[in-house]
N, C-alpha and C positions, 0 to 999 in steps of 0.2 A: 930964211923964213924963221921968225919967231917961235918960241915953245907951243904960246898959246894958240897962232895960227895953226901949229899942226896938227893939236890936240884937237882943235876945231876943225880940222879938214878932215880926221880919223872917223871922230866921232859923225861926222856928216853922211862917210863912206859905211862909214856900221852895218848900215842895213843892206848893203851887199854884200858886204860879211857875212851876215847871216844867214841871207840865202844862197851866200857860193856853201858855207856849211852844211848848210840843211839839203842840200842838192847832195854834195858829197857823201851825207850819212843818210840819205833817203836809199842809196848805194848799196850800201852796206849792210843798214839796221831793217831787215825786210820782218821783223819778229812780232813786230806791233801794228796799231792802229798806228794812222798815217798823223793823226794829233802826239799819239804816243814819240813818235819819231820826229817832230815837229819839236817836240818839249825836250827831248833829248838833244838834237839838234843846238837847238838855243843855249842850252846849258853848255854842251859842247866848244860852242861859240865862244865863250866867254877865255878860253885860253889866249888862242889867236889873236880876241883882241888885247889882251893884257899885255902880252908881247909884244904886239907893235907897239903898243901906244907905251911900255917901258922903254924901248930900245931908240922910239922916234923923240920921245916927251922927258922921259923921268930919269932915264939910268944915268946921265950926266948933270943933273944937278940934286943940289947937295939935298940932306928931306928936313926937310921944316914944317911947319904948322899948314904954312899957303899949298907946300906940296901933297901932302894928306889928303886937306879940301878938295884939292884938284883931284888928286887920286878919287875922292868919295862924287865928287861932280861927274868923271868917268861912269863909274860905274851906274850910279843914278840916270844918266842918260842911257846905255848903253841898254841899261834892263828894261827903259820905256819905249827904246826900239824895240825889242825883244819884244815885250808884252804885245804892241801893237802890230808885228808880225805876226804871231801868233793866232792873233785873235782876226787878221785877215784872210791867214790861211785857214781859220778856222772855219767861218765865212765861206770861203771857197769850197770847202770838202761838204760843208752840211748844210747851207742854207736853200732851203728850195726857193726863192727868189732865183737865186743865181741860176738853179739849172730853168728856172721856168724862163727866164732871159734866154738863156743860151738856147733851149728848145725854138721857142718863136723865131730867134735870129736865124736859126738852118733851116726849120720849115718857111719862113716867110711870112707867118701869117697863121695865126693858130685858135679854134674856135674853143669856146669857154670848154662844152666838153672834153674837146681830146687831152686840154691840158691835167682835169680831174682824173681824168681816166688814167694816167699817170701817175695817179696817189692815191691806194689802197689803201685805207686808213688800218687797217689791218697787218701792210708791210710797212708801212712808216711808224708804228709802236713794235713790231718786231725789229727792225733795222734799230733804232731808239734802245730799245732793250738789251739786245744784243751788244749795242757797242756800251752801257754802262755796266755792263757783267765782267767786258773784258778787259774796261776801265778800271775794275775791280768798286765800282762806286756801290753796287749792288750783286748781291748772292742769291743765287736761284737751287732752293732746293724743295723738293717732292711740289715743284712746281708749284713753289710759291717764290715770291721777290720779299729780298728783304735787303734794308740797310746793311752795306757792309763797309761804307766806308764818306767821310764825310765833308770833301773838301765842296765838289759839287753844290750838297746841300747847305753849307754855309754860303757861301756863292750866292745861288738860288735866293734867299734868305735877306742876305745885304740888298740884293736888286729890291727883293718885294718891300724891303721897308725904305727903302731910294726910293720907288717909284710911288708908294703912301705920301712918304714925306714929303717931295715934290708936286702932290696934287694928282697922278695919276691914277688910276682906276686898276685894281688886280689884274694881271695879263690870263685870259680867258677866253680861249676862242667858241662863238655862239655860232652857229647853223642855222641859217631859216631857209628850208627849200635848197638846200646844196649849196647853196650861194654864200658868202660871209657879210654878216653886216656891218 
């Protein structure tokens, strides 16, 4: 098998890379938020595959220019798996779609109340809270919130001016009679 087919079979497999990692140091790293150990994870990641994809791709031939790009096309791929893992485990841990799916799917069949009833809007900005304090994104002191830190908010920020840009309308959730319009 050619260099380039391997490097392509590697890169293909990546993303069970990631998740036999993230599985392995889910194991271990019990210290954080499950996103916290998810980022660590990923980063983690990036040994493993540098070493296969040396020992399978790169360590026998000579480095030149083509071999760099290759090396820099690696990585580029590698980290948009990454990101995109990330961001579906992300999905998984905190999107309430997904638990309001999964609820319906075990009861069967689930009436608009019981699903509300589910979401305290009072525990869902405490939970919300709670996990950016320990993101360290925000500092809670004499019970106030404040900025502490600002990758979030730039985040935040790119979307809102993405979503301008593109014609969208401010993300803002309205209420009329408990219902969402």
């Amino acid at each position: 098998m050619g260099r380039d087919i391997r490097m392509i079979c590697i890169l293909v497999c990546s993303p069970f890379l990631i998740a036999a990692v993230h599985a392995a140091w889910s194991r271990i790293d019990r210290s954080g938020l499950p996103q916290t150990v998810a980022a660590r994870s990923i980063i983690l990641g990036y040994l493993p595959a540098a070493i296969i994809l040396w020992e399978a791709v790169f360590a026998s031939a000579p480095f030149t220019a083509d071999s760099a790009l290759a090396a820099f096309y690696c990585f580029v791929v590698y980290s948009s798996f990454s990101y995109a893992y990330f961001h579906l485990f992300n999905m998984s841990e905190t999107a309430r779609r997904i638990r309001i799916i999964n609820e319906i799917h075990r009861a069967g069949a689930m009436r608009y109340e019981q699903l509300t009833a589910m979401y305290r809007s009072r525990d869902i900005i405490e939970l919300r809270l709670n996990r950016l304090v320990a993101m360290k994104e925000l500092r809670l002191h004499d019970g106030c919130y404040a900025m502490n830190g600002r990758l979030l908010y730039l985040a935040a920020l790119f979307i809102s001016r993405w979503r301008r840009l593109i014609g969208f309308r401010e993300m803002r959730e309205t209420r009329t009679g408990g219902r969402p319009q």
